[in-house]
C-alpha positions as a LaTeX table, in Angstrom:
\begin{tabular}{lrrr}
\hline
Residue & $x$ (\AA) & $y$ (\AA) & $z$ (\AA) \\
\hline
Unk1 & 229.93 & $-12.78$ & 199.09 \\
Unk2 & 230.45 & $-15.73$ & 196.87 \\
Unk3 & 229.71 & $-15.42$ & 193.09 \\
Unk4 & 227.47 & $-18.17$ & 193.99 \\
Unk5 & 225.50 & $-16.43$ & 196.84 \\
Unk6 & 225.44 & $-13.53$ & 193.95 \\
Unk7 & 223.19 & $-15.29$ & 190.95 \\
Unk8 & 219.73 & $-15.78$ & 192.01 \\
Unk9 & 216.44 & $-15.48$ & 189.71 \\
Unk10 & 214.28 & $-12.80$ & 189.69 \\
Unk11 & 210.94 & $-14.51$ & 191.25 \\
Unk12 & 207.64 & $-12.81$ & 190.84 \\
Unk13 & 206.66 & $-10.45$ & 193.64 \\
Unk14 & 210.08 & $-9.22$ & 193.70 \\
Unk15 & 210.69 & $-5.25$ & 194.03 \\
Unk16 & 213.38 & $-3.42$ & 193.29 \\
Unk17 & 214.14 & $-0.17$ & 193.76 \\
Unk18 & 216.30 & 2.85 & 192.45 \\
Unk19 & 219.04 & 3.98 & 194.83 \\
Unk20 & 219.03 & 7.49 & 193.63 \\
Unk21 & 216.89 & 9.36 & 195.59 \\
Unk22 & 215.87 & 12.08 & 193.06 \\
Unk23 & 214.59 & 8.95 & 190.45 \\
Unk24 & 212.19 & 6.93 & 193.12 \\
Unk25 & 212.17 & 4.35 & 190.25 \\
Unk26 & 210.34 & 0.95 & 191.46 \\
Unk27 & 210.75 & $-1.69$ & 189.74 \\
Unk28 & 208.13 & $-4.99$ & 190.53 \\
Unk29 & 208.85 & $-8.44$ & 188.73 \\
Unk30 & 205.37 & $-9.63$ & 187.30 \\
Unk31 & 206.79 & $-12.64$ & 185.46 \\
Unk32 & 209.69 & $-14.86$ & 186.64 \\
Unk33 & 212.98 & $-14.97$ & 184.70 \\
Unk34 & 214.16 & $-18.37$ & 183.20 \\
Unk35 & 217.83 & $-16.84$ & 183.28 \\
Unk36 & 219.91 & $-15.95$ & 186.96 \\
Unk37 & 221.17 & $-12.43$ & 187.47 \\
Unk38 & 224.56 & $-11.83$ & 189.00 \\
Unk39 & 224.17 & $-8.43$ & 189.75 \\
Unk40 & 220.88 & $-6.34$ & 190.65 \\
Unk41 & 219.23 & $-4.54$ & 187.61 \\
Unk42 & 220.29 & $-1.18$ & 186.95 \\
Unk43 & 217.74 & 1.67 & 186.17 \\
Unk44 & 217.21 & 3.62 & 183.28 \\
Unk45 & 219.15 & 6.64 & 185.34 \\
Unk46 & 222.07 & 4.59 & 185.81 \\
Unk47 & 222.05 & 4.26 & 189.19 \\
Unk48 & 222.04 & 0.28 & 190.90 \\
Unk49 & 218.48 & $-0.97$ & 191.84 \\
Unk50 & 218.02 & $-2.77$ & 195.29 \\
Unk51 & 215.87 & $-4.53$ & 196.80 \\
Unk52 & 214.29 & $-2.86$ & 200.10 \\
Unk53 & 215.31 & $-3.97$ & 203.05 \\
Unk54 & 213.02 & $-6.17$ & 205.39 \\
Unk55 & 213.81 & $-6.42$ & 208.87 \\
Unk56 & 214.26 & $-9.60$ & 210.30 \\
Unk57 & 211.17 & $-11.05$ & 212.67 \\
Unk58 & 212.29 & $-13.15$ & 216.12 \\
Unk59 & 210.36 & $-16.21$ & 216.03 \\
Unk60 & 209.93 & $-18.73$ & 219.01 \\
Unk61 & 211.83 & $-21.61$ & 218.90 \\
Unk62 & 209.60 & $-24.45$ & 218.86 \\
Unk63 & 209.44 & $-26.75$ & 221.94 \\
Unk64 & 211.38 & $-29.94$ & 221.53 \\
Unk65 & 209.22 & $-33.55$ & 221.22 \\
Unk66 & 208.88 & $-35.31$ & 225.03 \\
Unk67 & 211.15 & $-38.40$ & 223.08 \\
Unk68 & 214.24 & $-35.63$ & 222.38 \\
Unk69 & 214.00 & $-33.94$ & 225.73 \\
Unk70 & 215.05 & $-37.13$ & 227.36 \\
Unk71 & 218.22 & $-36.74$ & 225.51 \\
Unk72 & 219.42 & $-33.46$ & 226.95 \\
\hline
\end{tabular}
């Protein structure tokens, strides 16, 4: 991963989570940041937060206009 990929804001909505399993710390963003983190926040244990995974949905691919189908 790319130091760009890395640095994103933290948007509102966004959850994080503790990775230690004993803390259960959740973290929610209420307000977005101004600034760009490089590396996900780190909770008051010490452990890395994360955010939880989402599993991908399989969407249709839309049908193709009459003028394109021509084409192919």
């Amino acid at each position: 991963m790319t130091l760009q990929e890395q640095i994103q804001p933290m948007k509102k909505g966004h959850r994080f989570l503790c990775q230690n399993r004993l803390c259960g710390c959740e973290i929610l963003v209420v307000t977005a940041s101004a600034a760009t983190i490089v590396q996900n926040p780190q909770c008051a244990c010490g452990a890395e937060m994360k955010k939880p995974y989402v599993k991908p949905q399989v969407r249709e691919r839309a049908a193709l206009p009459d003028e394109l189908k021509k084409h192919h």
